[in-house]
DONUGU-62374 format. One record per residue (C-alpha): residue in three letters; z, y, x. Coordinates in steps of 0.02 Angstrom, whole numbers, padded with zeros to 5 digits, always signed. Each point is the difference from the previous one (the first is absolute). Layout:
<nodes>
ALAZYX...
</nodes>
This chain:
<nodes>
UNK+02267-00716+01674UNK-00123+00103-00096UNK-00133-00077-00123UNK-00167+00034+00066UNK-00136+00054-00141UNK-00094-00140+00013UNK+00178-00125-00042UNK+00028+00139-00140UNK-00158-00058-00082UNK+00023-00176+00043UNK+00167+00005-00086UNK-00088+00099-00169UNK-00121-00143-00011UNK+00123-00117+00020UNK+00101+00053-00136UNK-00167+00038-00116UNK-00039-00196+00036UNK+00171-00049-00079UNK-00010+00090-00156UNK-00169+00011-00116UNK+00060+00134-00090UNK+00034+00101+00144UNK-00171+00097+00077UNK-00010+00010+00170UNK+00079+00153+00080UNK-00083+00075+00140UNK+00106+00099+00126UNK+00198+00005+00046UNK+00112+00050-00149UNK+00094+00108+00139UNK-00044+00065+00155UNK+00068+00126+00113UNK-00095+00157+00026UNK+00000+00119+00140UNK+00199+00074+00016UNK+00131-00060-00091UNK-00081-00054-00169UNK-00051-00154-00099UNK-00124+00006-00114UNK+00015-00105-00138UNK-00145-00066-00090UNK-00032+00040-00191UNK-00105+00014-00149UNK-00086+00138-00005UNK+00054+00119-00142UNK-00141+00032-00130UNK+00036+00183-00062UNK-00173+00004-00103UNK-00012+00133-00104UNK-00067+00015-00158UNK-00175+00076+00059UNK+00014-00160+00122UNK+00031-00118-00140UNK-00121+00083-00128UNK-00109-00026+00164UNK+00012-00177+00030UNK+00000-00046-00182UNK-00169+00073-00025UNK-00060-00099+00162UNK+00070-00147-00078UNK-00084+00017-00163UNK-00166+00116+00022UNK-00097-00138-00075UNK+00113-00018-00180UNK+00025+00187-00001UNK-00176+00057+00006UNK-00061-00164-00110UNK+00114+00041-00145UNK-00065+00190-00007UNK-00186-00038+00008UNK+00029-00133-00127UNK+00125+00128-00118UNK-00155+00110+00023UNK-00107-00098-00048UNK+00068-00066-00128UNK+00036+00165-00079UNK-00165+00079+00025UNK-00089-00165-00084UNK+00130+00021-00155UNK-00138+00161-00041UNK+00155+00097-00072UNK+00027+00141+00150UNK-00161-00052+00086UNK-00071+00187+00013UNK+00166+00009+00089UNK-00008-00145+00145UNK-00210-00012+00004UNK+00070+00169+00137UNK+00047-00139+00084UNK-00172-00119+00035UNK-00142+00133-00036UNK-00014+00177+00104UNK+00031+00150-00100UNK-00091+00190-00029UNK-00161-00081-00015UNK-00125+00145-00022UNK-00149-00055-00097UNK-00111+00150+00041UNK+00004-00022+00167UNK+00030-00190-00003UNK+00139+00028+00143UNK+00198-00003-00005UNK+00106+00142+00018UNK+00189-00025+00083UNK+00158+00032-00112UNK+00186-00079-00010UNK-00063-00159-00098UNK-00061-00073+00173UNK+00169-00036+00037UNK-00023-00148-00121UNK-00121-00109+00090UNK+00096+00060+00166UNK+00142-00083-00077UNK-00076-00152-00074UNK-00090-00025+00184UNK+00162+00005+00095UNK+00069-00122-00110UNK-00149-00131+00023UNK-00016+00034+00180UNK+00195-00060+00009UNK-00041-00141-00105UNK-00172-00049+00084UNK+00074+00009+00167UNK+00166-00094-00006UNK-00070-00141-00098UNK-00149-00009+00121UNK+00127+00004+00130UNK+00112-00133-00067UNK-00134-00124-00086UNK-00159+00024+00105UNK+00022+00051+00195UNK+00177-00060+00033UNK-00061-00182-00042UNK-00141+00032+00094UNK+00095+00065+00148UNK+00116-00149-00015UNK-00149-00127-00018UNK-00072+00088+00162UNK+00164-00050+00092UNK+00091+00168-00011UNK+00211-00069-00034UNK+00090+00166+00028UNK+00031+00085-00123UNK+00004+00168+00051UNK-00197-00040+00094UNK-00060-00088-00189UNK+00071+00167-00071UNK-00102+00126+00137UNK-00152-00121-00013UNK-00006+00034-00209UNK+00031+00187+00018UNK-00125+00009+00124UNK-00131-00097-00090UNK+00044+00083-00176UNK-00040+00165+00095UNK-00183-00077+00059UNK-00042-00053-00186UNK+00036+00177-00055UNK-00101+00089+00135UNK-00105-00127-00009UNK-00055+00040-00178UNK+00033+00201+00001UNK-00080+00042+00157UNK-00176-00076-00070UNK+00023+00093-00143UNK+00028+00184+00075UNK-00141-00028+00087UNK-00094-00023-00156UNK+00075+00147-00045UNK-00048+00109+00145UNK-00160-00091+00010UNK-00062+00082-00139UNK+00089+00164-00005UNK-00090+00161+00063UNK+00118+00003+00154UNK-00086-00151+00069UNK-00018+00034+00184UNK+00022+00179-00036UNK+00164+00082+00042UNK-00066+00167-00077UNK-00030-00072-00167UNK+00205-00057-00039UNK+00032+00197-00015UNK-00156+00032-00116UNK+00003+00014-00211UNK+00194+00043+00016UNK+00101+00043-00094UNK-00060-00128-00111UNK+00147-00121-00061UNK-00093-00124-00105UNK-00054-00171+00060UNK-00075-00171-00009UNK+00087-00147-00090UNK-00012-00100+00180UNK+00068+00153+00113UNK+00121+00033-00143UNK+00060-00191+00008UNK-00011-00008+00177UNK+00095+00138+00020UNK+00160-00011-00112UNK-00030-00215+00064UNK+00043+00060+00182UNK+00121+00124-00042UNK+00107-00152-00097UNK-00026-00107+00149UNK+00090+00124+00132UNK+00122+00051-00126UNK+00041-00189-00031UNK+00010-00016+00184UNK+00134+00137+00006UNK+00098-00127-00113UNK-00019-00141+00134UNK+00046+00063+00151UNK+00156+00067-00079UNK+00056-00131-00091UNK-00054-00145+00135UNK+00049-00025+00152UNK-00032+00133+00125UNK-00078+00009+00156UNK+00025+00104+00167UNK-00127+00113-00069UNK+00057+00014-00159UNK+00012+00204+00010UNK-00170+00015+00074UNK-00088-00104-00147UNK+00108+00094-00129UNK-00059+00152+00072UNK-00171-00059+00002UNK+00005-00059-00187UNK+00063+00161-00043UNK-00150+00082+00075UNK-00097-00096-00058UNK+00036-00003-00184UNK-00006+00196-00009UNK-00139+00007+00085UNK-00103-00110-00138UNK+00115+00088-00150UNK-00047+00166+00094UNK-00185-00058+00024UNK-00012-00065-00188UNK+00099+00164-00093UNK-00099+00116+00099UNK-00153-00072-00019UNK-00032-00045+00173UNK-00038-00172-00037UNK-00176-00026+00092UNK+00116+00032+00183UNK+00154-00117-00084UNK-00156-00149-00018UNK-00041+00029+00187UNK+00149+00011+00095UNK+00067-00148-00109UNK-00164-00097+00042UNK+00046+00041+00175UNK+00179-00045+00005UNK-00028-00155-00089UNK-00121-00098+00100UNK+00118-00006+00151UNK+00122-00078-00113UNK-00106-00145-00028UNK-00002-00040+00156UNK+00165+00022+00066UNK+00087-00133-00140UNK-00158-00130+00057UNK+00078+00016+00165UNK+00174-00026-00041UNK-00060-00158-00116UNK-00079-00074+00145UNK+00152+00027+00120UNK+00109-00081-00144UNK-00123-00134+00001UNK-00005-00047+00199UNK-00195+00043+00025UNK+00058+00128+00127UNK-00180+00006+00063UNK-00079+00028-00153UNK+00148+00155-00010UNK-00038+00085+00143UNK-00182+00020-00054UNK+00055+00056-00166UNK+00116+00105+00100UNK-00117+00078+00092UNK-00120+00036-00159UNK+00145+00075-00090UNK+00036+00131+00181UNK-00187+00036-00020UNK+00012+00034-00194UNK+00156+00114+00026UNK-00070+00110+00136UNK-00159+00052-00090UNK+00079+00011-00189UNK+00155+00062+00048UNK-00026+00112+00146UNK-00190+00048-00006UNK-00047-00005-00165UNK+00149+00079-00080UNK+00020+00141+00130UNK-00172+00045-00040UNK+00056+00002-00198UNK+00149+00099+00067UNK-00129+00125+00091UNK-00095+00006-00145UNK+00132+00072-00132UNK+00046+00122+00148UNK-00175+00048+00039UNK-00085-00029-00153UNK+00096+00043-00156UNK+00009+00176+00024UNK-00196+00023-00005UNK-00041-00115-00138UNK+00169+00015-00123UNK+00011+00147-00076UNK+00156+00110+00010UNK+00121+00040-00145UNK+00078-00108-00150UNK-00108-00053-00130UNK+00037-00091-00158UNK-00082-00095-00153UNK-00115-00149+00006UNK-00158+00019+00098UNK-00107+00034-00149UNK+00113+00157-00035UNK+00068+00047+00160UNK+00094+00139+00002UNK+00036+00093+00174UNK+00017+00056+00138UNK+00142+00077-00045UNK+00154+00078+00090UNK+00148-00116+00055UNK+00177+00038-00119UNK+00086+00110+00072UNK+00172-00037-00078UNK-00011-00176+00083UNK+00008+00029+00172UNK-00099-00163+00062UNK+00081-00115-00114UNK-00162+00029-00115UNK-00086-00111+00129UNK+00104-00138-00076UNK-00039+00030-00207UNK-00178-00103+00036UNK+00108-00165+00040UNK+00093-00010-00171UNK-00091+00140-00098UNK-00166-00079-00032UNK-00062+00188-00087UNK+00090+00093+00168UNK-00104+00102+00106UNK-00057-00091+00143UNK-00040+00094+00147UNK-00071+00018+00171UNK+00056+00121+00155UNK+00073-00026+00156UNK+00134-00074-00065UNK-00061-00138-00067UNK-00106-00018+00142UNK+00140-00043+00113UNK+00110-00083-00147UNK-00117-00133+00005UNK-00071-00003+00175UNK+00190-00019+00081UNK+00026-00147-00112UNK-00162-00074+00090UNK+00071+00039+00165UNK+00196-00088-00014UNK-00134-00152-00071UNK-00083+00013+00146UNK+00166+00014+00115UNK+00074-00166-00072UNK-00165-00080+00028UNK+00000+00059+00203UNK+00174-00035-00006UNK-00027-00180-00052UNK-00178-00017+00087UNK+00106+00034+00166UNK+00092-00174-00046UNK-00151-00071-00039UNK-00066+00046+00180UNK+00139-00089+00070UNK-00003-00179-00098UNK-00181+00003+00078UNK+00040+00025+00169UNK+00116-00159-00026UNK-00180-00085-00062UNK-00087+00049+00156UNK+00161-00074+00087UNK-00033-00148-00075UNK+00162+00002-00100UNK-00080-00010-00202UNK-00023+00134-00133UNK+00166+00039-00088UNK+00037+00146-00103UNK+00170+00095+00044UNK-00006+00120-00138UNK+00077-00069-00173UNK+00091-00156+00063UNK+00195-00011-00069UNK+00118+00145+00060UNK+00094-00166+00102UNK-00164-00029+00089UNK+00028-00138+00081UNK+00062-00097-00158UNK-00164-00069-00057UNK-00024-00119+00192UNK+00152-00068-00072UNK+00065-00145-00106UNK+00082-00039-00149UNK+00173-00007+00068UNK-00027+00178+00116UNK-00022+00076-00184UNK+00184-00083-00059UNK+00055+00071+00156UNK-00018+00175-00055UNK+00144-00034-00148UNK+00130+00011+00129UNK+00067+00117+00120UNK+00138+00029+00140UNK+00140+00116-00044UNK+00144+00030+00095UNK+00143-00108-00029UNK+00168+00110-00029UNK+00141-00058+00057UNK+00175-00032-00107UNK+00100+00164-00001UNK+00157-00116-00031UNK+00088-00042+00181UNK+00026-00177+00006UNK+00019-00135+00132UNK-00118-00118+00055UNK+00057-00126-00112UNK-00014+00086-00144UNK-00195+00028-00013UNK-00066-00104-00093UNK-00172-00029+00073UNK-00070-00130-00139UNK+00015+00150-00158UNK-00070+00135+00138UNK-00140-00133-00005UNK+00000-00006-00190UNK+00001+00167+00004UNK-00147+00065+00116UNK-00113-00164-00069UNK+00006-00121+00129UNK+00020-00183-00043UNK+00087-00120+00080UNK-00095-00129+00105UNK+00042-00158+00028UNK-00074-00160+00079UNK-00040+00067+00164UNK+00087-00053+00172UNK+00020+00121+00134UNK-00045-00005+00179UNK+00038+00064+00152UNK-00158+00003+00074UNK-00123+00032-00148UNK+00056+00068-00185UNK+00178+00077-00034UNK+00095-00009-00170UNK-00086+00065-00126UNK+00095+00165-00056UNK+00138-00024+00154UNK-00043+00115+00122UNK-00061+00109-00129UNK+00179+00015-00060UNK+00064+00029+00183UNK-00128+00137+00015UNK+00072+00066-00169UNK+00191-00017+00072UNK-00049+00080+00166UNK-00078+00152-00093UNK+00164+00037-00095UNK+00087-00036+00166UNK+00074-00174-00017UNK-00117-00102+00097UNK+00147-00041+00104UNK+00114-00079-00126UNK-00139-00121-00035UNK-00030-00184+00052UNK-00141-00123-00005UNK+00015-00121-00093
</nodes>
């Protein structure tokens, strides 16, 4: 007689109940699969590599590793002995006092360091000492929803306080409800303190972001957002170096307020006011289809349709005070000169055709991810109108369906079924010795429980006559 599944878990229980050091196992140890075959079940092997381990260690200590830095920094820098050296570091550099603006240079990799460093800090210890208490307080238990409810709401705090401040930004810039006026006064490469902050600030942030979806846990869009992060980040490095930075303010003002309110709606999913959700759900659909798909195509039309009248052709060089150009593109460079102006602060930095597209294609594979995932988007609200709840299916875990489950479903995913192999030694019946087999594959011998005819077989009994019948001596066996 053949265990049924539900006596196989009976039996696993059973035996947990006996022994406190044994967890409860959930599942056969063996089971016959389709054909001749047994699968036994096993740990799963951990071959973690050392990008994997280097990976999980700076998960596991993001909070210690960026702390220690910042405080070395510190430290150092109030010391006063290499201070010209680390002030790179808190204060923005190639101030110009004639024209009271800030011109660009390799030194602005400092505070892009020293802001990717904080932002790791600032956001794993808000994670871990502010909204996953809160999200426990508010009756969120699993752990993998209290860990999606932080990132979600660490993600609304950032938005929430960047967004605000890009308007600002474009609020008072000459490109204020004026597409024509992003393209004017180039190629000038100085800029405010603010833009220059705000700028290198938001480059950090989607560089640091790089960092976390490659070292965290990924999700079944985890090529799509690295994609998108790519884009994005050379698109602001491209925007900044070129001197493009009045366009880089806008579309980032327009990406960014969607992202406000896509993390509220998540946080209110996490937090069971699925009404409230929806609405936010429907304000974020709203936000994404005017920002994203109006109001950037038309900044998309305007550096197709617009650029060529107002830029003016040819390379140029110098500051804007003693601008040299246009000039002729190298022709020894092929269009690798097109490059010099991102590391080369004293390159020639041009505009053609070229550069036209360069920049306007990068736009456009933004804009494809966006349709890609606003197509997704399209379908979680049909499931509102069905009455079904808001629930974003982009970024949950590769496994899906692990988050709906519980703490034992994620100990389930340690083991696996493998097929048992058979001894290559002919031997009689009598000579298998089905107790170290059991040793051997890790099942345990359980005791304690009476067998019926009618309701539960021996544990591990039929079991082994399945295991005697698949090497073909089912009928040299007895019950006992």
């Amino acid at each position: 007689m053949t265990a049924s599944p539900s006596s196989s878990k009976a039996s696993n229980h059973g035996s947990a109940a006996t022994s406190k050091k044994a967890p409860a196992v959930k599942g056969p140890i063996y089971k016959p699969d389709s054909g001749n075959v047994v699968l036994v079940r096993r740990a799963k092997r951990k071959n973690e590599g050392l990008m994997k381990r280097m990976a999980k260690w700076l998960v596991d200590n993001q909070i210690n590793f960026s702390f220690n830095l910042l405080a070395v920094l510190f430290l150092v820098h109030g010391s006063g002995r290499v201070r010209e050296h680390t002030d790179k570091y808190f204060n923005l550099s190639y101030y110009n006092p004639h024209t009271g603006k800030y011109g660009i240079g390799v030194d602005d990799g400092y505070p892009i360091l020293f802001c990717i460093i904080l932002f790791t800090l600032l956001r794993a210890a808000t994670m871990d000492y502010v909204l996953a208490p809160f999200a426990r307080s508010q009756g969120i238990s699993k752990k993998k929803a209290v860990t999606r409810f932080s990132e979600q709401a660490w993600l609304m705090i950032y938005y929430g306080v960047f967004w605000p401040l890009g308007v600002y930004i474009y609020r008072h810039s000459p490109a204020y409800l004026n597409l024509r006026e992003l393209w004017t006064g180039w190629p000038d490469r100085e800029l405010d303190g603010i833009m220059k902050r705000y700028m290198l600030a938001q480059l950090a942030f989607w560089l640091q972001q790089l960092i976390v979806i490659n070292i965290e846990e990924r999700r079944k869009d985890h090529w799509q957002m690295f994609t998108h992060h790519i884009v994005t980040s050379t698109l602001i490095y491209a925007s900044y170096r070129y001197g493009h930075t009045r366009v880089g303010n806008l579309i980032l003002v327009l990406m960014d307020v969607v992202d406000i309110f896509l993390p509220a709606a998540k946080c209110l999913k996490y937090l069971g006011y699925n009404k409230l959700c929806d609405v936010m759900f429907g304000i974020f659909m709203v936000s994404w289809l005017i920002a994203r798909h109006i109001l950037y195509v038309m900044v998309c039309y305007s550096v197709w349709a617009h650029t060529p009248k107002i830029m003016p052709t040819g390379c140029f060089k110098g500051p804007a005070h003693a601008l040299v150009g246009p000039l002729e593109p190298p022709a020894n460079k092929g269009i690798f000169y097109l490059l010099d102006p991102l590391w080369d602060s004293d390159a020639l930095v041009c505009y053609n055709k070229t550069v036209k597209w360069s920049f306007l294609s990068l736009l456009l594979i933004l804009q494809a991810l966006t349709i890609m995932w606003f197509s997704l988007i399209i379908r979680v609200a049909i499931k509102v109108l069905r009455g079904d709840g808001a629930e974003d299916s982009r970024s949950d875990d590769e496994g899906g369906e692990e988050e709906e489950g519980n703490e034992d479903e994620e100990e389930e995913e340690e083991f696996v079924y493998e097929e048992a192999q058979p001894l290559e030694e002919e031997v009689g019946v009598e000579e298998i010795d089905l107790k170290n087999w059991e040793r051997r594959t890790g099942a345990k011998k359980r005791t304690g429980v009476v067998a019926s005819t009618t309701a539960v077989s021996i544990p591990g009994h039929s079991d082994r006559k399945e295991l005697l019948g698949r090497i073909g001596c089912e009928k040299q066996v007895t019950t006992d």
